[in-house]
N, C-alpha and C positions, 0 to 999 in steps of 0.2 A: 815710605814703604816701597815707593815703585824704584827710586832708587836704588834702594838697597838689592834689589831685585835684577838689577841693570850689569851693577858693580861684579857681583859672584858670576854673571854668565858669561861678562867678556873673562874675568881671569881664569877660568876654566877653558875658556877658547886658546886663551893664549900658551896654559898650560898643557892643553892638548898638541900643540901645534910644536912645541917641543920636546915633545916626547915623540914626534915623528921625525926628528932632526935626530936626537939622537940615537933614536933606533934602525938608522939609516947607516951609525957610523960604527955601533958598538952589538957586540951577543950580548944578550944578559939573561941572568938565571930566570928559571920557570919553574914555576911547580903547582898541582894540582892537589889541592886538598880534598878527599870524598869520607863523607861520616855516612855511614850505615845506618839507618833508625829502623828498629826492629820492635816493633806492636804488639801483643796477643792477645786477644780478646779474652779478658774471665767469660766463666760460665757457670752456671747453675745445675746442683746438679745434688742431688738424696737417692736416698732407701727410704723402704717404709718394711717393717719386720713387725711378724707377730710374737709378742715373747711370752704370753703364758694365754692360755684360755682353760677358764673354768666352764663348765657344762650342766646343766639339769637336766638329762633326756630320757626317753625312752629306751628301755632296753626288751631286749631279744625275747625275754618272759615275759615282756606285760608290764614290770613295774620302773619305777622312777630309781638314776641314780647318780650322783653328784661326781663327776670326775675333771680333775684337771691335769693338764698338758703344759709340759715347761719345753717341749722342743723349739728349738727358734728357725722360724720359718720368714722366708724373704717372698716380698708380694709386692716387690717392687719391679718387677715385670710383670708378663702377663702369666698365669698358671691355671691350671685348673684345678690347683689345692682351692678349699671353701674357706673365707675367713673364720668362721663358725665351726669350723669339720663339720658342716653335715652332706651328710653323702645323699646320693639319689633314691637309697633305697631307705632313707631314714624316715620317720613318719614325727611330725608335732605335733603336741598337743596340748592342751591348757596345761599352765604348769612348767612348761619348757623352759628355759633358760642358757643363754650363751654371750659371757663375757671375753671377748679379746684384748689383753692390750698391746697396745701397739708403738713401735719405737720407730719414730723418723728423726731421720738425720743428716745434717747437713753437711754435704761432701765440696760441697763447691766456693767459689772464690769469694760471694757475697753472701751478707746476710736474707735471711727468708722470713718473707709472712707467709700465713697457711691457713688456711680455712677446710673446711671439710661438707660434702655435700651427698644426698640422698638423692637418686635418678630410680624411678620407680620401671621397670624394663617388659613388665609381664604380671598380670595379676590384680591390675589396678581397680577393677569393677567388681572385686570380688570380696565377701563375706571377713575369707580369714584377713585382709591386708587392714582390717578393722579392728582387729582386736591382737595386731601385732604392735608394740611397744618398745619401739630403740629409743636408748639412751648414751649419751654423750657426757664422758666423762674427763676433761684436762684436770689431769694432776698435777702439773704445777703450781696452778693457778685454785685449784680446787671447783673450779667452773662447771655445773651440771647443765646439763638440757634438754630434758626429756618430749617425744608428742607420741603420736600414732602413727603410725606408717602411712596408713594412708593420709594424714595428713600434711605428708611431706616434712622432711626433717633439714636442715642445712645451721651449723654452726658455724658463726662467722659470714664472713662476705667479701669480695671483690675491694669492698671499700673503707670493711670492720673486718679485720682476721683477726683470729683469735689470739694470735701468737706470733711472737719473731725468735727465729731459730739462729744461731751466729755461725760463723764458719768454725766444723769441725765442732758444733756442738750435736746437744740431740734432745728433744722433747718426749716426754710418754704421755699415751690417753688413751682411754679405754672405751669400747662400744658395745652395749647389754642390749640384745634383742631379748624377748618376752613374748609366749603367750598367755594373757593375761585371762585368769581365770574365770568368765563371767558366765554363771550357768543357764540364763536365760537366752544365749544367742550362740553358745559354742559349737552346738550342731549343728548349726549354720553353715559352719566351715568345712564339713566333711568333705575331702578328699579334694580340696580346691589347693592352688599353689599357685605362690607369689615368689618375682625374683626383682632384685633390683641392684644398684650397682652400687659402690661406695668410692665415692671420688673425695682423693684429696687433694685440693690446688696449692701452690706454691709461686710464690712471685717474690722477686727482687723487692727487697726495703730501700722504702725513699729515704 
């Protein structure tokens, strides 16, 4: 092996050595090849829109009444539209009800897992966060998952998502808040409020 080793570096010596002879005697052509390599990084990248919510609320007289919204609203920024419509001046009460569903979708260059997650923000020691009831609804998959507010809600995980979204596809699911009608503890809740945040995470698929 050492040999062979020996052999290649004199004749490279010796073919070096002539090629300074005759580049001593002769021009010879030159030319410089340059290739471009040009990267971009994909990215990730959704919406999240509300496309219908149906309602049970209180109205202006006193009584109960079922209305739905088909406008489609984007809450893929930040807004101060309510995912629920309920405004500041609305009041709940046993009996309430608000389903949104909701369309994400996937704009960007890879595919998506997604989970979805409740952050309780304001309200947590309180009466009403006890007898409020979100529910979690993938319609794809037909996946239900209901608890109590305050006992914290989260669909999916970091490690189990719910779902993989593809590029330039889109998923629908739905989110029913409730207040759940129990006549022994409702008054409980008189004039208390609870706010909390509704996050949906998105990660690159392995």
């Amino acid at each position: 092996m050492n040999k062979k080793r020996v052999i290649i570096i004199s004749c490279l010596t010796i073919l070096a050595c002539l090629m300074i002879i005759c580049g001593s005697t002769f021009a010879l052509f030159t030319k410089n090849v340059t290739t471009t390599q040009h990267l971009q990084a994909g990215h990730l990248d959704l919406t999240l829109q509300r496309e219908k919510l149906v309602t049970n609320k209180l109205q202006e007289n006193g009584t109960m009444k079922e209305e739905t919204n088909n406008q489609l609203i984007d809450f893929t920024k930040s807004t101060n539209e309510n995912l629920f419509g309920i405004k500041e001046i609305d009041k709940v009460v046993p009996g309430s009800s608000y389903e949104a569903t909701l369309i994400l979708k996937n704009l960007g260059d890879v595919a998506i897992d997604y989970y979805i997650e409740i952050v309780i923000k304001n309200g947590e020691e309180t009466e009403l966060i006890k007898q409020l009831q979100l529910t979690f609804i993938d319609i794809k998959t037909n996946t239900t998952k209901s608890n109590l507010l305050s006992n914290g809600l989260q669909m999916g995980s970091e490690t189990e998502s719910i779902g993989q979204v593809l590029k330039n596809e889109s998923t629908k699911f739905q989110v029913k808040l409730m207040f759940l009608n129990q006549e022994n503890v409702n008054n409980d809740a008189f004039d208390q409020e609870v706010e909390f945040d509704l996050i949906v995470h998105a990660t690159q698929s392995i």
